[in-house]
C-alpha positions as CSV (number, residue, x, y, z in Angstrom):
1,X,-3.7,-12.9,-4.2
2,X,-6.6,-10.3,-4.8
3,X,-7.6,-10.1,-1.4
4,X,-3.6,-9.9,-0.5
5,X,-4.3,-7.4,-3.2
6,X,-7.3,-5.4,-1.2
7,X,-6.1,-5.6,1.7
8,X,-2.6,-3.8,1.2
9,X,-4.6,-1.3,-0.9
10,X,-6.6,-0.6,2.2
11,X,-3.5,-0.2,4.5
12,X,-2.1,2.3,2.1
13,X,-5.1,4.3,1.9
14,X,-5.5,4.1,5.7
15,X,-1.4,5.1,6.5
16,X,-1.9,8.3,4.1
17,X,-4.8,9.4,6.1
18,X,-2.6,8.9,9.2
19,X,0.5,11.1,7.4
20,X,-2.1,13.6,6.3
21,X,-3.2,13.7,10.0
22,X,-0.3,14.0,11.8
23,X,1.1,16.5,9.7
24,X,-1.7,18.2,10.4
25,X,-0.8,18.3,14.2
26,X,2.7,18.7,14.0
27,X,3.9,15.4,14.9
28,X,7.0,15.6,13.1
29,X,8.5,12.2,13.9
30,X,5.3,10.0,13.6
31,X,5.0,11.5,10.1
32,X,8.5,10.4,9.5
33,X,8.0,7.0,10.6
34,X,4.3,6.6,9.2
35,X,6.2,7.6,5.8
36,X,8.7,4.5,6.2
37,X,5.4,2.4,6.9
38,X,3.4,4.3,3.9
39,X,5.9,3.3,1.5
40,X,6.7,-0.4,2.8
41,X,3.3,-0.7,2.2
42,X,2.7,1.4,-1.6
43,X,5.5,-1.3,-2.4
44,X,3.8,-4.4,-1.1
45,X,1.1,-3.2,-3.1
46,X,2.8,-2.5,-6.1
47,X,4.6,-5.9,-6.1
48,X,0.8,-7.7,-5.5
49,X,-0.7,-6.2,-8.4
50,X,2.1,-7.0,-10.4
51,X,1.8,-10.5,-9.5
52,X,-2.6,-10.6,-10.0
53,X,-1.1,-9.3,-13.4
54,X,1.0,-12.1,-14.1
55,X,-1.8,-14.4,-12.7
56,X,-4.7,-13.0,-15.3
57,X,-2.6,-13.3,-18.5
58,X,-1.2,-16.7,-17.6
59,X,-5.0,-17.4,-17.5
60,X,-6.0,-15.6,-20.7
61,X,-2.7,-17.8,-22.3
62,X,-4.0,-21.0,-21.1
């Protein structure tokens, strides 16, 4: 789950550089479908580290 972890921290970081891009050149509906993507992702990301959360303190428990 950490490397699921990683990995959809990376994809997030890389879509906001896209957004921040795009904008940039005035690509109005890339940026709003990179936003869709950006936030599909900042939620798989969210919902990973919640579960590497659950995952450590079942470990410190046992």
């Amino acid at each position: 789950m950490v490397i699921f972890n990683k990995i959809a921290l990376f994809f997030v970081i890389l879509y906001s550089v896209f957004i921040i891009i795009n904008t940039y050149l005035g690509e109005t509906e890339r940026v709003q479908s990179n936003v869709i993507y950006f936030l599909m992702n900042g939620f798989a990301y969210i919902v990973s580290a919640l579960e590497v959360e659950k995952e450590k303190q079942l470990i410190e428990t046992a």
